[in-house]
C-alpha positions, 0 to 999 in steps of 0.5 A, a space after each residue: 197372873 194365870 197363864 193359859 192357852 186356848 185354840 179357837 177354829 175361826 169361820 169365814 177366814 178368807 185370806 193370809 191377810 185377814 188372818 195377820 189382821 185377826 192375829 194384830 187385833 187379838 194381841 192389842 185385846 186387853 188380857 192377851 199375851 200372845 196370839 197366832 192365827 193359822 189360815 191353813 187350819 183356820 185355828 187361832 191360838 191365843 196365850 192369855 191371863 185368866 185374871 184378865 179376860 175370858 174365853 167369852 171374851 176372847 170370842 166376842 174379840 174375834 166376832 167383833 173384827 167381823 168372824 164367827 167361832 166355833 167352840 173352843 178347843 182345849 189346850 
């Protein structure tokens, strides 16, 4: 396993409520070990295998509940 951890900013987050359901569908995305989603700072951060999945994939996760990104941070 290679554990790694990523901030991503999420655009278009409304409410509390679409970022509990933004964080419940990252942690059921195949390769996610953890995730946090943070509507004060609009951030997501995500724990997640890099044998598994990718940043790329991780953004397509996010575009698909229906929110844009911005660049990954580093972490």
């Amino acid at each position: 396993m290679d554990e790694s951890l990523i901030r991503i900013r999420i655009l278009d987050l409304g409410c509390a409520a679409e970022a509990i359901g933004l964080e419940r569908r990252l942690t059921r995305t195949a390769g996610v070990l953890g995730a946090t989603v943070n509507p004060a700072t609009d951030t997501a951060y995500i724990r997640y295998d890099g044998f598994a999945t990718s940043p790329q994939r991780l953004r397509a996760a996010i575009a698909a509940a229906g929110f844009g990104t911005a660049e990954p941070i580093a972490s």
